[in-house]
VOBA-1610 file (N, C-alpha, C; in pm, whole numbers, padded with zeros to 5 digits, always signed):
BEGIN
Unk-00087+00366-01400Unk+00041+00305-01433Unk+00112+00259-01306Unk+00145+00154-01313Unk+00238+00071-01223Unk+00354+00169-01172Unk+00357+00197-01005Unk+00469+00256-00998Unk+00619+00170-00945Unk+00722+00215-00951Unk+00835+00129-00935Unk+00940+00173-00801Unk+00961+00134-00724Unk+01077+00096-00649Unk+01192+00013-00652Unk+01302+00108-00637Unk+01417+00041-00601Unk+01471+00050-00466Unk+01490-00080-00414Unk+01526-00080-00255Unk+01623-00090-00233Unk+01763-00073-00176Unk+01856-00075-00151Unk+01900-00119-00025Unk+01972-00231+00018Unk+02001-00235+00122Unk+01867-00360+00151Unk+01862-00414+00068Unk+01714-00565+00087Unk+01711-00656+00180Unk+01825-00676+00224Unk+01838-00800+00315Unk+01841-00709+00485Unk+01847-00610+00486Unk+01844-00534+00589Unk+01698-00528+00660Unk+01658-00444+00790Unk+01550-00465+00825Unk+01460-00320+00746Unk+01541-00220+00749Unk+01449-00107+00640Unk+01440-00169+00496Unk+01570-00262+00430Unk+01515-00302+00345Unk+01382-00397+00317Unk+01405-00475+00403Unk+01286-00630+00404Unk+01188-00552+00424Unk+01154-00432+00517Unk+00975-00420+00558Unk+00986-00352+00444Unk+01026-00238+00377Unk+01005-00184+00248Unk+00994-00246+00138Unk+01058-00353+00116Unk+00999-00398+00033Unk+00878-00482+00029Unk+00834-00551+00140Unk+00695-00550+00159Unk+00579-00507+00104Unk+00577-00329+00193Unk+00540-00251+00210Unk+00464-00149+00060Unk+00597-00195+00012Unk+00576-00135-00169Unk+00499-00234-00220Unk+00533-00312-00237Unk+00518-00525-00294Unk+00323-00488-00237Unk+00305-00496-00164Unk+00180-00493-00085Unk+00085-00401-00144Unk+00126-00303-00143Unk+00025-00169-00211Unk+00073-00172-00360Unk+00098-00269-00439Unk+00109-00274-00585Unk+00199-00203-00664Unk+00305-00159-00565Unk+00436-00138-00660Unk+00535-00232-00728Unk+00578-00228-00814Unk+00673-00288-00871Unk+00815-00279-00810Unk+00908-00379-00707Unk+00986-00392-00593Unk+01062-00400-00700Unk+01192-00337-00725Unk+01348-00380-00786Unk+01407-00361-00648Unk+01488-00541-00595Unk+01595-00530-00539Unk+01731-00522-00555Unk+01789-00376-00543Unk+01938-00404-00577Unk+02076-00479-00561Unk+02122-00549-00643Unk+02207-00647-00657Unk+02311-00551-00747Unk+02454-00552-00645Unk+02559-00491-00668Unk+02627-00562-00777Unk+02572-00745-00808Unk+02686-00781-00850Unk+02590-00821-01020Unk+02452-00751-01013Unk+02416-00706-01148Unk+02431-00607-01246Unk+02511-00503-01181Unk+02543-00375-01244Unk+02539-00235-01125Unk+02602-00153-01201Unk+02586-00052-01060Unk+02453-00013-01104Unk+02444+00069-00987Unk+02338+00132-00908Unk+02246+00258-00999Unk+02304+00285-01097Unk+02297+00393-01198Unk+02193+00344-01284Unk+02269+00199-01326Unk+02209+00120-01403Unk+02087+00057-01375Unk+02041+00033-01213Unk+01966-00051-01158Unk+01826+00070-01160Unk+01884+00182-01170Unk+01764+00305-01119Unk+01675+00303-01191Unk+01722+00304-01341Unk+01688+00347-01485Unk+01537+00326-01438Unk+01446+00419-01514Unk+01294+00383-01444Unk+01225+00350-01319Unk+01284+00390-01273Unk+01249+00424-01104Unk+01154+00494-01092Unk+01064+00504-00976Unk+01041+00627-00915Unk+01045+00660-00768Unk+01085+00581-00737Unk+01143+00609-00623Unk+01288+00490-00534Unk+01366+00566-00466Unk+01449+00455-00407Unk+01482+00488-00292Unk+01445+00364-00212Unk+01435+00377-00013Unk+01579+00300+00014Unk+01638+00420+00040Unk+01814+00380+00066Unk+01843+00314+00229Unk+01828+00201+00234Unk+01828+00101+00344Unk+02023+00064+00345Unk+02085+00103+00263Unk+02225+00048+00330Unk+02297+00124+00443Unk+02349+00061+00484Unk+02416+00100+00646Unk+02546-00011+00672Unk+02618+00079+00687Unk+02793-00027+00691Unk+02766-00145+00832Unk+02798-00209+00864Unk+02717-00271+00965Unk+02845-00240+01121Unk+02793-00254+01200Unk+02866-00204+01318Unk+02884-00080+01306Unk+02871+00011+01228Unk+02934+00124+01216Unk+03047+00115+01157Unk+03082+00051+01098Unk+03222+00013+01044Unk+03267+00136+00893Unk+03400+00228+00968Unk+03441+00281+00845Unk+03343+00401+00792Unk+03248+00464+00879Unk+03133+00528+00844Unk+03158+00647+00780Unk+03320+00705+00852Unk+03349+00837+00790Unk+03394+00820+00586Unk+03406+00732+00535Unk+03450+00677+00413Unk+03346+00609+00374Unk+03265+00557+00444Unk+03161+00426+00346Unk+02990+00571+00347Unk+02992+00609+00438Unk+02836+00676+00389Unk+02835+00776+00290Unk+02927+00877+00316Unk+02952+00946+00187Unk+03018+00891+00056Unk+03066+00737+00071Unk+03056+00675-00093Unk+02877+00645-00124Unk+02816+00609-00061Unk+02698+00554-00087Unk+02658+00654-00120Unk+02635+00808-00039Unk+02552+00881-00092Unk+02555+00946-00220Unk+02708+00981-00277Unk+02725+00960-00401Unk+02654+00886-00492Unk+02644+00782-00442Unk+02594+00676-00557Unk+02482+00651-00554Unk+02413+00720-00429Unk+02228+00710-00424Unk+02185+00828-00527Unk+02249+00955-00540Unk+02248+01112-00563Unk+02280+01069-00741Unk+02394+00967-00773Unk+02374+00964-00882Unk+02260+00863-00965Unk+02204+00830-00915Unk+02137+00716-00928Unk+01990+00751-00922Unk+01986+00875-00867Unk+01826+00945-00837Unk+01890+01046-00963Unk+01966+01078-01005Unk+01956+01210-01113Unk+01929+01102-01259Unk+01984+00983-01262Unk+01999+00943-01364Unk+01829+00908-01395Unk+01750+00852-01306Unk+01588+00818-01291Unk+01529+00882-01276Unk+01556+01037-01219Unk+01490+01111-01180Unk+01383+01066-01064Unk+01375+00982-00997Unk+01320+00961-00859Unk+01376+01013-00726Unk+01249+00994-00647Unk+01279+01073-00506Unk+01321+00938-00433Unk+01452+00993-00316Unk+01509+00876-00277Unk+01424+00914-00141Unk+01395+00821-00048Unk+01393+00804+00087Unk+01465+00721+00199Unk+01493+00813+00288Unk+01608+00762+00358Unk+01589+00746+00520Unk+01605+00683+00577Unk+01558+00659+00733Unk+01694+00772+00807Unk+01614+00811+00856Unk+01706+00904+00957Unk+01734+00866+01077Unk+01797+00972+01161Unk+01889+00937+01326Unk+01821+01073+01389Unk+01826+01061+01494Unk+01834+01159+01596Unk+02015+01184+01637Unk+02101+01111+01571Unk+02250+01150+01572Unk+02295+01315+01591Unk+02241+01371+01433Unk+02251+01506+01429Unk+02208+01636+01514Unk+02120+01575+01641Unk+02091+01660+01733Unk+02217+01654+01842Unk+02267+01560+01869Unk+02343+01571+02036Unk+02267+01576+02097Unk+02337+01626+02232Unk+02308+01610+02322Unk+02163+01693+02376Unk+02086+01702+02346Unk+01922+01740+02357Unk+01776+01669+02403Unk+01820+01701+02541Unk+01689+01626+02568Unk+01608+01708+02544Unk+01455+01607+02549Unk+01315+01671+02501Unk+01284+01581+02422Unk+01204+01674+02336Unk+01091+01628+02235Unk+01159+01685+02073Unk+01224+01626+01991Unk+01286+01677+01833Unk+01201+01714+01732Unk+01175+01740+01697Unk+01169+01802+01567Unk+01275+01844+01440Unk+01164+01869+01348Unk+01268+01927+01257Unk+01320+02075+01197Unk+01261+02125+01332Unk+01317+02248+01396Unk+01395+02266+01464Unk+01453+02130+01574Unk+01538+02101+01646Unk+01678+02157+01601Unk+01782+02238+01634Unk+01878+02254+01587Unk+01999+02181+01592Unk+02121+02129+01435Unk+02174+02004+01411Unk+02313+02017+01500Unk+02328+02019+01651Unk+02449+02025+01723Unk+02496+01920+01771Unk+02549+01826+01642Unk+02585+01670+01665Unk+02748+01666+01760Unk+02743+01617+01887Unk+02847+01606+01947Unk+02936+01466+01901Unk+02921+01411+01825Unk+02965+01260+01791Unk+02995+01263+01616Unk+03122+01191+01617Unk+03189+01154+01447Unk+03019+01128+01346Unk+03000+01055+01431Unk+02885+00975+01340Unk+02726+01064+01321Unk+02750+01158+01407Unk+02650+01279+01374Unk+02688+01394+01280Unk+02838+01366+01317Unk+02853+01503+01189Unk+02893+01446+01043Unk+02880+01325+01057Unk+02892+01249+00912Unk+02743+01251+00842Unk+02634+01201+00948Unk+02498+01213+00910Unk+02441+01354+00890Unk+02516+01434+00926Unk+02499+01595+00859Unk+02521+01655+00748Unk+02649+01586+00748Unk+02742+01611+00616Unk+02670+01539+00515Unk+02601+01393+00556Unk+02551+01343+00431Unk+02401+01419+00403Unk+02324+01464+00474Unk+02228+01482+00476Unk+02207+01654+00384Unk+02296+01732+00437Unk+02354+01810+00330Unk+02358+01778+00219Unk+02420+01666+00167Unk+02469+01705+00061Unk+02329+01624-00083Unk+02213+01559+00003Unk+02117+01529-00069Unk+02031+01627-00024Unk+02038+01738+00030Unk+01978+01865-00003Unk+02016+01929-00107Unk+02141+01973-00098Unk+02199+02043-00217Unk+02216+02010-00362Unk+02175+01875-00345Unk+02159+01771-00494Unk+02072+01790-00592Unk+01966+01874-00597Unk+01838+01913-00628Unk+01756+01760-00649Unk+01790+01665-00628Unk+01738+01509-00615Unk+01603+01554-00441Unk+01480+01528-00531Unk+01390+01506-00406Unk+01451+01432-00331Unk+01448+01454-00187Unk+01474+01350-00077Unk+01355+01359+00002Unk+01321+01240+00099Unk+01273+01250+00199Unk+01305+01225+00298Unk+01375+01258+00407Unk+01448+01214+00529Unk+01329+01122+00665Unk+01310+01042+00671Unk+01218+00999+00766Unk+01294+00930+00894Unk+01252+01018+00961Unk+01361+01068+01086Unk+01301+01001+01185Unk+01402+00908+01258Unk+01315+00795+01369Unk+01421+00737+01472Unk+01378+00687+01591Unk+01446+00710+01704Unk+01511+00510+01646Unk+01493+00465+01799Unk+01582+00329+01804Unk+01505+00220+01706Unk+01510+00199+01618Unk+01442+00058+01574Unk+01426-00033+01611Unk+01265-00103+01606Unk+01262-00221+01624Unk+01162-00307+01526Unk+01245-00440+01536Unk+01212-00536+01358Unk+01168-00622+01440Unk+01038-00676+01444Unk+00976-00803+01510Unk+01039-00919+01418Unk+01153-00908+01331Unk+01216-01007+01293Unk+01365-01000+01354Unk+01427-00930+01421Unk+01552-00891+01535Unk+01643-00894+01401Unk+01642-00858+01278Unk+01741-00828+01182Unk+01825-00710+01212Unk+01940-00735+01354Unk+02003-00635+01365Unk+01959-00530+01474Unk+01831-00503+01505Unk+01766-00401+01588Unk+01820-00401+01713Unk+01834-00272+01768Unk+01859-00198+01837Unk+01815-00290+01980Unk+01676-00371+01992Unk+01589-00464+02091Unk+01675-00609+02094Unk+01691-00634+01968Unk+01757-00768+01975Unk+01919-00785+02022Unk+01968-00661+01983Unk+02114-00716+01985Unk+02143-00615+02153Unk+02073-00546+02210Unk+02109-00444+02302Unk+01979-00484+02422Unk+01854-00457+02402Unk+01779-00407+02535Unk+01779-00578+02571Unk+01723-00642+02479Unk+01678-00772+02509Unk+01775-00874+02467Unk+01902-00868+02486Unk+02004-00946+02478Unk+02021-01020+02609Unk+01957-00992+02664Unk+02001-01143+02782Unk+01838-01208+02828Unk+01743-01157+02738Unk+01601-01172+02797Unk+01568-01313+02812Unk+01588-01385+02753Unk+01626-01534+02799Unk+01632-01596+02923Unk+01775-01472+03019Unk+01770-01475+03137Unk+01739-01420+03256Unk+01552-01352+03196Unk+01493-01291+03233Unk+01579-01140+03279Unk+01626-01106+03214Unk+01670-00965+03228Unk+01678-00858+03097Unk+01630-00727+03119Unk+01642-00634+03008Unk+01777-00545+03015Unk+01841-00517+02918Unk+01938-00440+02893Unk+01905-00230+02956Unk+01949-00211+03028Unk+01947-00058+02971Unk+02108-00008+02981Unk+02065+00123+02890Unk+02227+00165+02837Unk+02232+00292+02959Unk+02146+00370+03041Unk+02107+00435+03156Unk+01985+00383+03302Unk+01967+00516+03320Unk+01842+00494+03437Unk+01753+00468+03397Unk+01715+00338+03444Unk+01555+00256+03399Unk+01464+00351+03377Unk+01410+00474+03404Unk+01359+00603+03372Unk+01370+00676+03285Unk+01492+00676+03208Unk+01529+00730+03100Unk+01417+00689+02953Unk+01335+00775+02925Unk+01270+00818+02788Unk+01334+00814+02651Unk+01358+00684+02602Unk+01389+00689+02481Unk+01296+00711+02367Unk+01300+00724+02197Unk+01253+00709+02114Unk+01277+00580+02059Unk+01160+00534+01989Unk+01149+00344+01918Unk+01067+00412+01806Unk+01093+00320+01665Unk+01041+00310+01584Unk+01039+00158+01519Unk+00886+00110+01547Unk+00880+00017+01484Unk+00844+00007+01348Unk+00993-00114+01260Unk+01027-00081+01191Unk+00886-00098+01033Unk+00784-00207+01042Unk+00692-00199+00966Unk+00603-00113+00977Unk+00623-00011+01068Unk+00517+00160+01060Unk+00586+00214+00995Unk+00769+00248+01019Unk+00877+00283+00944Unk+00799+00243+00748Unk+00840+00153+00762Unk+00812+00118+00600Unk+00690+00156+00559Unk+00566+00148+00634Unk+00460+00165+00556Unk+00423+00335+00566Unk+00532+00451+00640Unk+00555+00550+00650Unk+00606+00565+00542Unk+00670+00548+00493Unk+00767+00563+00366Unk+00689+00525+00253Unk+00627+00443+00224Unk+00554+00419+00172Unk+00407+00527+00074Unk+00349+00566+00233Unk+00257+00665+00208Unk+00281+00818+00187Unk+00410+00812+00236Unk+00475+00963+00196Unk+00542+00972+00030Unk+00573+00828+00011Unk+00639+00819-00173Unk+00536+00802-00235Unk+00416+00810-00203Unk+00239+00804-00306Unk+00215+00994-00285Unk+00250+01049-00196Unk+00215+01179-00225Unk+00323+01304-00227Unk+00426+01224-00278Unk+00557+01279-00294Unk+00503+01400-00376Unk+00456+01424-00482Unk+00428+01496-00576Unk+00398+01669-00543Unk+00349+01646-00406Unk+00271+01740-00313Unk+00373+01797-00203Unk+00537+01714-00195Unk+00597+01710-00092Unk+00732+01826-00185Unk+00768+01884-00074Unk+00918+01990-00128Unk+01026+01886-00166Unk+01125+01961-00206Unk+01249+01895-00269Unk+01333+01825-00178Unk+01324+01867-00042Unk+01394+01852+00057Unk+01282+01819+00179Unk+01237+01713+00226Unk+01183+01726+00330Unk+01182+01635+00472Unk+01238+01691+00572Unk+01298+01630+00703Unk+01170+01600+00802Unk+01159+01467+00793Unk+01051+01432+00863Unk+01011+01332+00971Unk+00999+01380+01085Unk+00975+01319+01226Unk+00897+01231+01200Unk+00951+01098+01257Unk+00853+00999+01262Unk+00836+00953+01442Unk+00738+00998+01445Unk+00711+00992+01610Unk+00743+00844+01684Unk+00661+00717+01614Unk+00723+00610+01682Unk+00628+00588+01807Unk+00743+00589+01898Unk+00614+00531+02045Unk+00793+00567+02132Unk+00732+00632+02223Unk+00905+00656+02334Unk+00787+00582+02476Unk+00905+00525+02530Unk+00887+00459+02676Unk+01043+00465+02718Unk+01013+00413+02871Unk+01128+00396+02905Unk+01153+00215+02935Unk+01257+00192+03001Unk+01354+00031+02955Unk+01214-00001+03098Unk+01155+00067+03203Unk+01105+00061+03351Unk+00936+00022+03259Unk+00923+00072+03161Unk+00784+00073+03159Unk+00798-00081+03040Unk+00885-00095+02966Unk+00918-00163+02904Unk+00946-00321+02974Unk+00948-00364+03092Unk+00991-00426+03183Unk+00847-00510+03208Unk+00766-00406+03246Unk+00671-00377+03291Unk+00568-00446+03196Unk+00584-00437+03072Unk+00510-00492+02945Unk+00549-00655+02937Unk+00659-00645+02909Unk+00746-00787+02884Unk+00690-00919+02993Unk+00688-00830+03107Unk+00661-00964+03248Unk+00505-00973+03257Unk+00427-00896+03193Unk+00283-00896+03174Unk+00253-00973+03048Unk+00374-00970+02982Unk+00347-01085+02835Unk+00385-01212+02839Unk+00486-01214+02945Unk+00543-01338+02959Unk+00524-01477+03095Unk+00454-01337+03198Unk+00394-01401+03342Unk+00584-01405+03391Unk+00725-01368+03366Unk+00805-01426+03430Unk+00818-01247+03500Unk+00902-01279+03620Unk+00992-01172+03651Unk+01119-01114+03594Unk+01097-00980+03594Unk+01182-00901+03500Unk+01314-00821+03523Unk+01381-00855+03539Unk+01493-00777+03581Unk+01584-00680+03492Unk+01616-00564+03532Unk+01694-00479+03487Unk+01796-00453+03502Unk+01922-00436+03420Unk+02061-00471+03435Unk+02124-00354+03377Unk+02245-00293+03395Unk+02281-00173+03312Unk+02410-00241+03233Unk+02399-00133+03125Unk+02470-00186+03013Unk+02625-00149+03059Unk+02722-00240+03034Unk+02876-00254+03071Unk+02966-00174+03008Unk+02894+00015+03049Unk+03004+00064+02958Unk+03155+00068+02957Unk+03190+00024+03101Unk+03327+00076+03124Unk+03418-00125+03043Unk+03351-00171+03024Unk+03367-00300+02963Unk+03410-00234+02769Unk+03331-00121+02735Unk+03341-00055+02581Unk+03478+00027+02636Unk+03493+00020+02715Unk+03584+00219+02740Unk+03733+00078+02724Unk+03710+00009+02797Unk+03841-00113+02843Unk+03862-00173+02678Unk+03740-00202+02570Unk+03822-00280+02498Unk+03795-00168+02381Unk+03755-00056+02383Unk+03803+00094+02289Unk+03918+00013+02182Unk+04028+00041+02262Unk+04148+00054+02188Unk+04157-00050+02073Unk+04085-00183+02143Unk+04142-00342+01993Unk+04015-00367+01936Unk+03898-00266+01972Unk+03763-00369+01928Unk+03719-00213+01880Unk+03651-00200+01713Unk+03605-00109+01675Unk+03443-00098+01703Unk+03383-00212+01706Unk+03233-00206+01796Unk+03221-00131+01858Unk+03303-00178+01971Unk+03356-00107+02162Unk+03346+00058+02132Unk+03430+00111+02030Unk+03458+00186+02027Unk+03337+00292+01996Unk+03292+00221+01890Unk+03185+00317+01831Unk+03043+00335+01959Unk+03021+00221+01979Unk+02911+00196+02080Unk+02940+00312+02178Unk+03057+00296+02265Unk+03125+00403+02374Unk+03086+00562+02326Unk+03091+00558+02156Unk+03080+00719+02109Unk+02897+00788+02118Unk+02820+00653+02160Unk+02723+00702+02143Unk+02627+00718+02306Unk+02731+00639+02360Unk+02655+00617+02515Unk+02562+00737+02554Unk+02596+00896+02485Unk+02533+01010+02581Unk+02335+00997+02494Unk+02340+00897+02432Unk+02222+00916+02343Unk+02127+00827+02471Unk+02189+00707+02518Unk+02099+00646+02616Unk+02083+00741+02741Unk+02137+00834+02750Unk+02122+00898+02928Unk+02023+00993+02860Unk+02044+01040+02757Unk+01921+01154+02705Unk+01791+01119+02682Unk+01673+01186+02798Unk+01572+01152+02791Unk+01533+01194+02651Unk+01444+01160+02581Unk+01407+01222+02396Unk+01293+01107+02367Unk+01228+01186+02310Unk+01100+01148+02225Unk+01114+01233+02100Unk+01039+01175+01992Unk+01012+01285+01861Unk+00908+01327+01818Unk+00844+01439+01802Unk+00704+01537+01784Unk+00663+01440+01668Unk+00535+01458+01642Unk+00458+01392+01575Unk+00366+01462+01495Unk+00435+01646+01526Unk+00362+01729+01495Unk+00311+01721+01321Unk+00411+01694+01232Unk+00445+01757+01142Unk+00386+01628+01034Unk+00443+01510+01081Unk+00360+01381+01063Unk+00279+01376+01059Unk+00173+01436+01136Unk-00013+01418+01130Unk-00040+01506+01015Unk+00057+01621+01043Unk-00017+01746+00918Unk+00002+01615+00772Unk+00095+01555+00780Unk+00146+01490+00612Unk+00048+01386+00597Unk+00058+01291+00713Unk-00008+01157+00677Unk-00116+01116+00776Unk-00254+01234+00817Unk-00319+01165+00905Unk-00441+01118+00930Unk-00433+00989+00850Unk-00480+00891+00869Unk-00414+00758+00933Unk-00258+00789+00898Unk-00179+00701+00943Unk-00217+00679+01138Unk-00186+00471+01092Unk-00259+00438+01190Unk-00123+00371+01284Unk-00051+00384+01370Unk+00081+00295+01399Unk+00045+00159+01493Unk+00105+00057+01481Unk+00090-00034+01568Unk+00104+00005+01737Unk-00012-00049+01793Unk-00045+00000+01933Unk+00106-00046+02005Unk+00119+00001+02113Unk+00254+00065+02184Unk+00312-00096+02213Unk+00151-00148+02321Unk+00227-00256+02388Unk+00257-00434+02277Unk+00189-00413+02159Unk+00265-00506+02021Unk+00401-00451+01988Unk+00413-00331+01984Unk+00573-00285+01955Unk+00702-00304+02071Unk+00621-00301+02196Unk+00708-00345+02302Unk+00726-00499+02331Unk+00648-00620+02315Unk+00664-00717+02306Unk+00691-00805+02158Unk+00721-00684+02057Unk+00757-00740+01935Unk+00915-00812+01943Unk+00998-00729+02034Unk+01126-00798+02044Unk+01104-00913+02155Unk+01040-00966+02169Unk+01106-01070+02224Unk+01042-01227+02151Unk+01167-01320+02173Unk+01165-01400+02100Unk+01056-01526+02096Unk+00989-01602+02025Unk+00906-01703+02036Unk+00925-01783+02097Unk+01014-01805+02154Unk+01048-01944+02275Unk+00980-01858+02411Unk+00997-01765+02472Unk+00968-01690+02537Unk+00808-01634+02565Unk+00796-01554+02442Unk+00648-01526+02411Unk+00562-01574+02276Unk+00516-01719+02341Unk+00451-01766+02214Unk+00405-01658+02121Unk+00318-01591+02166Unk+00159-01520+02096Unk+00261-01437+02033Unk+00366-01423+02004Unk+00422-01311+01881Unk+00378-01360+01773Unk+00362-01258+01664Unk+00320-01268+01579Unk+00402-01256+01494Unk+00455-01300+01396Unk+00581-01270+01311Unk+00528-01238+01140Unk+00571-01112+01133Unk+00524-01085+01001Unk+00648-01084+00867Unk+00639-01253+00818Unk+00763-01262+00706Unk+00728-01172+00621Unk+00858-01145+00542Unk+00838-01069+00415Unk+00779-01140+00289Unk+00747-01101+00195Unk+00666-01192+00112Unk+00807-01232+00024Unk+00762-01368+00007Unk+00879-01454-00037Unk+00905-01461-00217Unk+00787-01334-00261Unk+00819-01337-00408Unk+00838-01225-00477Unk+00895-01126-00381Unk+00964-01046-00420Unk+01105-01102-00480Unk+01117-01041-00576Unk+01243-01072-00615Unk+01332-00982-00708Unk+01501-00988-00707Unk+01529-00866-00784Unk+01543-00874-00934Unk+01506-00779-00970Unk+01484-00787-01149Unk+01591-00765-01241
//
């Protein structure tokens, strides 16, 4: 029997590769459309729903994520499907290393203890969840990602963004391993607990090794520039971007990667796109012809 998805959040970049991703391996894609009925209504026969909305900028997060999760929580009781949800490394703070989901949740930031609070409360829901927990995103379509609007925002003029020391060890998750992660974990959901918090390893480099890739893809010279925090601290007060961005700065100085331990035990066969396609996925086709751009299939559509 045909299984069904509802995606939420479609025009987004977790939405677009997910729905793919489902669309591809022979699920039946429902994209949700707010202005067809609520969300309750949209579930009905579900079996699963990959909750891709996100207020954009951060905008309003303490009021807008806990309305949504409400309405994901009612919307999985009414279908009885398991929702899946892309996670943050938010809820750790300040912790360098390697995360897990043993890692303990000592979120120093608004927006970590909101992603706690929400994350709570689709535990306590008895609604299967799956939390698929992943560092900075990146969409070889720049819908928003973390590469397009931040590291590689001036790459044009041959320079990369960093938010610290060119050395600094971040976590990346590219976002069509993301989806097809989600994917293979909602085919053996059946086998999976009610609640389950799950590291998605990704690929961590730093902005130095990242540099390093880019000018080997592109033949140009690469320059590294640091990101203008005291430019966020100056316009804090009239610009809510500024503001939020400024709340997260201690995440770029923290070296962090995420274990991959727990991931292999679930899904391993899973194969991820090799490091240096995920590092030259952000940059743009004027730049680096040989990208490869993987559209979403254009016949998905919502039902």
């Amino acid at each position: 029997m045909q299984q069904t998805v509802l995606i939420l959040g479609a025009n987004g970049k977790i939405g677009t590769h997910a729905a793919e991703a489902f669309w591809n391996a022979g699920w039946a894609v429902r994209l949700y459309d707010r202005t067809k009925g609520n969300m309750a209504e949209m579930a009905k026969g579900v079996d699963v729903i990959v909750n891709g909305l996100n207020p954009p900028n951060y905008h309003n997060w303490a009021k807008t994520i806990p309305a949504i999760t409400e309405q994901v929580i009612a919307a999985a009781k009414v279908s009885g499907a398991t929702v899946i949800i892309p996670g943050n490394v938010y809820i750790y703070g300040d912790q360098p290393g390697t995360l897990d989901e043993a890692t303990p949740h000592l979120a120093t930031t608004r927006k970590g203890r909101v992603r706690i609070e929400m994350e709570e409360a689709y535990r306590a829901s008895g609604v299967q969840t799956i939390i698929l927990r992943a560092g900075n995103f990146i969409d070889p379509q720049g819908n928003g990602d973390i590469m397009s609007l931040f590291v590689m925002r001036d790459i044009a003029k041959g320079r990369l963004t960093a938010g610290s020391a060119a050395d600094t060890m971040q976590a990346y998750a590219y976002v069509p391993d993301w989806a097809r992660a989600a994917l293979a974990l909602a085919e053996k959901r059946q086998s999976l607990g009610s609640f389950e918090d799950v590291p998605f390893p990704g690929h961590a480099f730093t902005t130095a090794q990242l540099r390093a890739e880019v000018a080997s893809a592109t033949g140009r010279d690469i320059k590294i520039s640091r990101f203008p925090w005291w430019m966020m601290t100056l316009l804090s007060p009239v610009w809510e971007l500024a503001r939020e961005l400024r709340e997260m700065r201690y995440l770029y100085a923290m070296p962090h990667q995420i274990s991959g331990a727990k991931f292999a035990r679930l899904l391993p066969d899973f194969q991820p796109t090799p490091m240096a396609d995920v590092m030259r996925a952000g940059l743009p086709g004027d730049i680096y012809p040989d990208k490869v751009m993987h559209a979403s299939r254009q016949t998905i559509a919502a039902e």
